[in-house]
N, C-alpha and C positions, 0 to 999 in steps of 0.2 A: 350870619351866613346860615342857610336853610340847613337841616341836617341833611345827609345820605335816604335815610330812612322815610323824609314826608314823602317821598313819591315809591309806589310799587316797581318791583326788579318787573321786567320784561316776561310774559310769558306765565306771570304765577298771579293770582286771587290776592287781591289787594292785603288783605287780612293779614294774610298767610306768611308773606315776603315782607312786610310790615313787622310783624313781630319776629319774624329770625333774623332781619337786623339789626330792632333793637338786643334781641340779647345779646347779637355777636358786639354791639358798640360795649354792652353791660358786662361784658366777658370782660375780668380784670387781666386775662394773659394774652389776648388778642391784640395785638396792636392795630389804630386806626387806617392806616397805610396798606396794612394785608388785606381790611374790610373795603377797602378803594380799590385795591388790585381784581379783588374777585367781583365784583361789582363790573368792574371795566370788561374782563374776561366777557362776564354773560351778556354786556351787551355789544360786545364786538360779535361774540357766536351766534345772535341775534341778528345782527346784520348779517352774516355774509349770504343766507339764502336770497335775500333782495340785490345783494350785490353782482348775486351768479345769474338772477334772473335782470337785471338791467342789461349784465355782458354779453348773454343768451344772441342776441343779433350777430355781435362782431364773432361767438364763437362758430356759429352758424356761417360766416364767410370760411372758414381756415378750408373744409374740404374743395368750397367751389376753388380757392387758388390752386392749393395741392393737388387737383387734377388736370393743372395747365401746364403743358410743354410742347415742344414743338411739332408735335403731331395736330395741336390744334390753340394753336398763338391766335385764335380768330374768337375766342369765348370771350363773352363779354359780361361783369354785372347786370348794367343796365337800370342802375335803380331810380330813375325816373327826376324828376325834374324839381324832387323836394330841396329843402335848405337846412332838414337836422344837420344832424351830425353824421350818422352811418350812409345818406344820401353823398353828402360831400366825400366822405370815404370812399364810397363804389365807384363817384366817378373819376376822384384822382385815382384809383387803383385803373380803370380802365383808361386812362390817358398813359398811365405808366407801359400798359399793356401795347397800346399804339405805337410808343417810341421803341420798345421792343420788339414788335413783328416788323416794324419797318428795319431795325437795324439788322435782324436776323437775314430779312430778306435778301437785304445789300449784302451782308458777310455771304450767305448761300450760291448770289447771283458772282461772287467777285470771285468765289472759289471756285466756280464752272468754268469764268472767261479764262480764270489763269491756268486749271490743266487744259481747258482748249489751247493755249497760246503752246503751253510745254508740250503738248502732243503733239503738235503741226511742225515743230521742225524735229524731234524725236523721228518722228515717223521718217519724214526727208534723209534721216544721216540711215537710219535701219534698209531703206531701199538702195541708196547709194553702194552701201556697204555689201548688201547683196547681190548688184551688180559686179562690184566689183569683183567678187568671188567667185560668179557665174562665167566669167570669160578672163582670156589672157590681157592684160592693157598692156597697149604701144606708152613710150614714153609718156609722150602728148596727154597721150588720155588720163593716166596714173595721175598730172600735174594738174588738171581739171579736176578731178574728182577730189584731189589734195585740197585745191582753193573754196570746193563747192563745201567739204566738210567743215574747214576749219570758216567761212562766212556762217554756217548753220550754229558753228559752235560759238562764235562770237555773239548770233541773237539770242540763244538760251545766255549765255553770262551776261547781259544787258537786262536779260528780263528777270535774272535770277538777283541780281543785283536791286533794280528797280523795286521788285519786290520786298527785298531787307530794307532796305532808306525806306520804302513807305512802311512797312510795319513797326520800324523804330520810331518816324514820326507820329506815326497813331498812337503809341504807345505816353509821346509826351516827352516833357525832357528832363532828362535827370539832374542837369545845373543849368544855371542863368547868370552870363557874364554880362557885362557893358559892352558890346560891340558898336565899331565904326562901320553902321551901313554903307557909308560912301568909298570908304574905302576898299570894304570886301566886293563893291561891284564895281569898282574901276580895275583891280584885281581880274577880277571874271571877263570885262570887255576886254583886255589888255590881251587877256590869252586867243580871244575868238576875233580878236581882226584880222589875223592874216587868214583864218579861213574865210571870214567873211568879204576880206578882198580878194582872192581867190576865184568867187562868184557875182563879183562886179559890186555890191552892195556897201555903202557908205555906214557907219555909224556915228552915231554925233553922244555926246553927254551933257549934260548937265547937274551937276554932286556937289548938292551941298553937305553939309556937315550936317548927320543924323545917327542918334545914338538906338542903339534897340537894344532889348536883353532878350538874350538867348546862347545859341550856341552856335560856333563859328562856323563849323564843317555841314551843319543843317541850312545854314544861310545861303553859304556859297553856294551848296546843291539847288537850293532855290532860286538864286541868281541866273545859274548855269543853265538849266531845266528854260529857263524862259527865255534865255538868250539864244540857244541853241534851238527850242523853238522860233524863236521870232528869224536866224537866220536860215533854218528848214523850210518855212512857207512862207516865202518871200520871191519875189521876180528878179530878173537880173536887173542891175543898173536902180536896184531897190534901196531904203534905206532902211536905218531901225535907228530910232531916239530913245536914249536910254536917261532916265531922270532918277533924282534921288531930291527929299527935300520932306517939310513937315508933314502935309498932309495931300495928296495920298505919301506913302515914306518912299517906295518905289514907281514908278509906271517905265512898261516896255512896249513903245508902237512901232509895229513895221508894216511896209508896203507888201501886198502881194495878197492873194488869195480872196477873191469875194466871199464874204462868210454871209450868211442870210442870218438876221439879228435873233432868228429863234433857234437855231442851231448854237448859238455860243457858250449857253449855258452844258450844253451834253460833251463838252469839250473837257471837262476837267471827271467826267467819271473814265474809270480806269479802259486800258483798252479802247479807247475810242480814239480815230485816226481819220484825218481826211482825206479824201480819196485825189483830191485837186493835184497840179503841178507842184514840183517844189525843185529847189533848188541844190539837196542833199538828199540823195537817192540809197543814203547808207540804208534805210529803215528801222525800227525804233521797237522798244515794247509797247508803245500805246499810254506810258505813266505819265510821261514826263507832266502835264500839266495838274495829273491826279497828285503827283508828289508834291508837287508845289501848293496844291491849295493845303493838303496833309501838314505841310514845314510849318505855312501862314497858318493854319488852327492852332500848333502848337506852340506858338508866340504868342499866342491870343491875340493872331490879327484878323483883318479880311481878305480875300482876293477876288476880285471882279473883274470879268471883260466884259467890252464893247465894241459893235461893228456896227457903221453905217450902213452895212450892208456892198459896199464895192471898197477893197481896194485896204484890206488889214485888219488887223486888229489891233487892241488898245486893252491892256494889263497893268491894272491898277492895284499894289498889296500897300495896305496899311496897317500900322503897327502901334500898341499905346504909347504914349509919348513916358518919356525918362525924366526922373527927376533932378534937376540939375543942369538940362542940357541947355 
């Protein structure tokens, strides 16, 4: 085994670091182990100016990130089209950058639609109110303006509501049971026949046995949301086919409404409402479909529609399959 001492320490005149090893090995109170420690030392201390000047690049990014917020989510690296390694860094860092200005975007754009929605009937119940105040009301009138509030106060608690389920679904879920899909949307039809006989409109089913993990009161809202959709924009003497089964795990088609096949996809961003006939003239916050795709993300499923273009739509959610089913 070579000794320590054939080759010169780092940094000193061969000579020189040559013979202060031999002595330190010739030093009978030295032990070998201390002359290998200090040895390591000086060339670890050796190293690190090479090690600070290799990192020099990536430390050279820390201020371009640390000057990114959202007064300008649009900076970009940009380092060009190489294959090191700091190339590959700038541009996963600028794709990360991507999926955060778009999400900012959405959250910015979703907070405007929603105090517009809260202002518009805020505003309605604040005029009312000072009508009211401005004159004497005859019975009649008092009974009017009762019904006009409490309709105003009903769409803020719809929206206020729709709001919480979607931010809870965004959020994810906090446990995952074995649920029987079949049976929490026979459940769901069950409750909306008689409105949907009410407006002439037939429902049919077909449920088979389908298991999903998730959570019970997130599903059913997702059931409900599409069902009440699909009996909202619907014709009279319409129907709606309600399916349960492997794959897709859900689909809800109904009669009614010409949808143009490029519109169907703007359907499920929040606030978005069609303006066509329907057959439930209640009015809505505009979620209902944005919740439901929210619920299906957090199942880790999909949800998709489809329109031929005349005469419904077609709401397809699928969901990973269970083990055991």
């Amino acid at each position: 085994m070579p000794s320590p001492c054939s080759e010169p320490l780092l940094g000193s005149p061969g000579g020189d670091s040559s013979y202060l090893c031999t002595q330190l090995f010739r030093h009978p109170s030295i032990p070998i182990a201390l002359v290998r420690l200090l040895f390591l030392l000086l060339l670890v201390a050796a190293c690190i100016p090479l090690v600070r000047w290799c990192l020099r690049p990536v430390r050279d990014l820390a201020p371009l990130i640390s000057d990114v917020g959202p007064q300008n989510l649009g900076h970009r690296l940009r380092p060009g089209p190489g294959k090191d390694e700091l190339a590959l860094l700038g541009r996963a860092i600028d794709e990360m950058m991507d999926r955060i200005a778009v999400g900012y975007e959405a959250q910015r754009r979703f907070a405007a639609d929603a105090s517009h929605e809260l202002r518009t009937p805020l505003a309605v119940q604040r005029t009312l109110i000072e009508v009211s105040m401005a004159q004497t009301l005859s019975a009649d009138q008092l009974e009017l303006l009762t019904a006009q509030l409490l309709q105003t106060n009903e769409r803020n608690e719809r929206l206020i509501e729709g709001l919480l389920v979607l931010s809870e679904s965004d959020r994810g879920l906090m446990s995952r049971t074995r649920l029987r899909l079949d049976e929490i949307t026979a459940a769901v039809v069950d409750a909306h026949r008689k409105r949907a006989a009410e407006a002439g409109i037939t429902i049919t089913t077909h449920l088979s046995p389908r298991l999903v993990l998730g959570e019970q009161v997130l599903l059913e809202r997702l059931v409900s949301n599409l069902v009440q959709n699909a009996v909202k924009y619907n014709r009279e003497e319409g129907t709606i086919d309600v399916r349960v089964g492997d794959a897709p795990a859900l689909t809800i088609a109904n009669t009614g409404d010409d949808i143009p096949p490029d519109e169907v996809s703007a359907l499920f961003e929040p606030f978005r409402r069609r303006t066509a006939a329907r057959i439930d003239h209640s009015g809505g916050a505009g979620l209902g479909l944005a919740i439901a795709r929210s619920i299906t993300r957090a199942h880790d499923g999909t949800i998709a529609a489809s329109s031929t273009g005349q005469d419904g739509l077609r709401v397809e959610v699928s969901f990973p399959a269970v083990a055991g089913q």
